[in-house]
C-alpha positions as CSV (number, residue, x, y, z in Angstrom):
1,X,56.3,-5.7,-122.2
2,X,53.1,-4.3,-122.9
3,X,54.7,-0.5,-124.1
4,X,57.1,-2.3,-126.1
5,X,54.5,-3.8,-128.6
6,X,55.2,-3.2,-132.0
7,X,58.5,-1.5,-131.5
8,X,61.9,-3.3,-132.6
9,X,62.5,-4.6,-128.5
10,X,63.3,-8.4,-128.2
11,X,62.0,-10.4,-124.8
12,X,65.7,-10.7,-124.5
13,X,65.9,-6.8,-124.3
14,X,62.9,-7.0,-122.0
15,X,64.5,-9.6,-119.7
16,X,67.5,-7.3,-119.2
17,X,65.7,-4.3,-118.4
18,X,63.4,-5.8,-115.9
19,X,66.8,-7.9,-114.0
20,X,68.5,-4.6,-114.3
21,X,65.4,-3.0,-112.1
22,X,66.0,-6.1,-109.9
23,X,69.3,-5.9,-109.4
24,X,69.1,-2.0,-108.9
25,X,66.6,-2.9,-106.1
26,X,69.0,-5.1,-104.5
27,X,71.3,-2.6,-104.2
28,X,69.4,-0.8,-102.4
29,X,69.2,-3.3,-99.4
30,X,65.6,-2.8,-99.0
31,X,63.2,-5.4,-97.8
32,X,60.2,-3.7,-99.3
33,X,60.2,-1.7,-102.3
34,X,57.2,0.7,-103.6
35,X,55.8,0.1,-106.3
36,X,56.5,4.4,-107.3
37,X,60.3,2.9,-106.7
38,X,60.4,0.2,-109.0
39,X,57.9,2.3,-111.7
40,X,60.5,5.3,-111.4
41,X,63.1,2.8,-112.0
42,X,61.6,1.2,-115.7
43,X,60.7,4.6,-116.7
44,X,64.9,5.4,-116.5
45,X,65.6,2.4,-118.2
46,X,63.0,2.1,-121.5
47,X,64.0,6.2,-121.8
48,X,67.1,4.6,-123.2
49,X,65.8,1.5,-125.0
50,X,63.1,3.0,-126.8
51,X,61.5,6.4,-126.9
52,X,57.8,5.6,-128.2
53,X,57.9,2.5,-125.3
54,X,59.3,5.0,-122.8
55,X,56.0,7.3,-123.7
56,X,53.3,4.6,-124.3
57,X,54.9,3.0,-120.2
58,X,54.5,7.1,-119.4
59,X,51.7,7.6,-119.9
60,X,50.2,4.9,-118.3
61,X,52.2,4.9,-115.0
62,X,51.8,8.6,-114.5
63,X,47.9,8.3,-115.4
64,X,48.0,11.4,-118.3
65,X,44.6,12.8,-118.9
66,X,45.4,16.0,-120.4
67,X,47.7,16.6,-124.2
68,X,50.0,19.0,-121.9
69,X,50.8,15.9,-119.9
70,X,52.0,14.1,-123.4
71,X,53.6,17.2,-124.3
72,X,56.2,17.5,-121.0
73,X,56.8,13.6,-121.6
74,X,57.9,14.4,-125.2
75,X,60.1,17.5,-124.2
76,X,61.9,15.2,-121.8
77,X,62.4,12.2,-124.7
78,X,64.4,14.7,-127.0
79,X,66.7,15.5,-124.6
């Protein structure tokens, strides 16, 4: 919710993302699921959503400390 701040994402948007993580998980028949998994797993889905959220969540769950970091992240977005 947090990376979507400012940007044109409703809660409703933000309600399907996060049950379509939890319904992904489910699918998986897991008991336990990492934390990596279910990080790995928003990342895929805001990509599509919105870019600048997909970068702001990014860069935050992948801990970027250096521009080159932003830079790769960017190059992945215009694809």
């Amino acid at each position: 919710q947090k990376a979507c701040e400012k940007r044109p994402v409703t809660m409703d948007q933000i309600h399907e993302l996060a049950e379509r993580v939890r319904q992904d998980l489910m699918l998986r028949g897991k008991e336990e699921v990492s934390a990596q998994e279910i990080g790995d797993l928003v990342m895929k889905y805001l990509k599509t959503l919105d870019r600048i959220a997909y970068i702001r969540f990014a860069s935050v769950y992948r801990q970027f400390e250096e521009p080159e970091d932003f830079r790769r992240v960017l190059q992945e977005v215009r694809r």
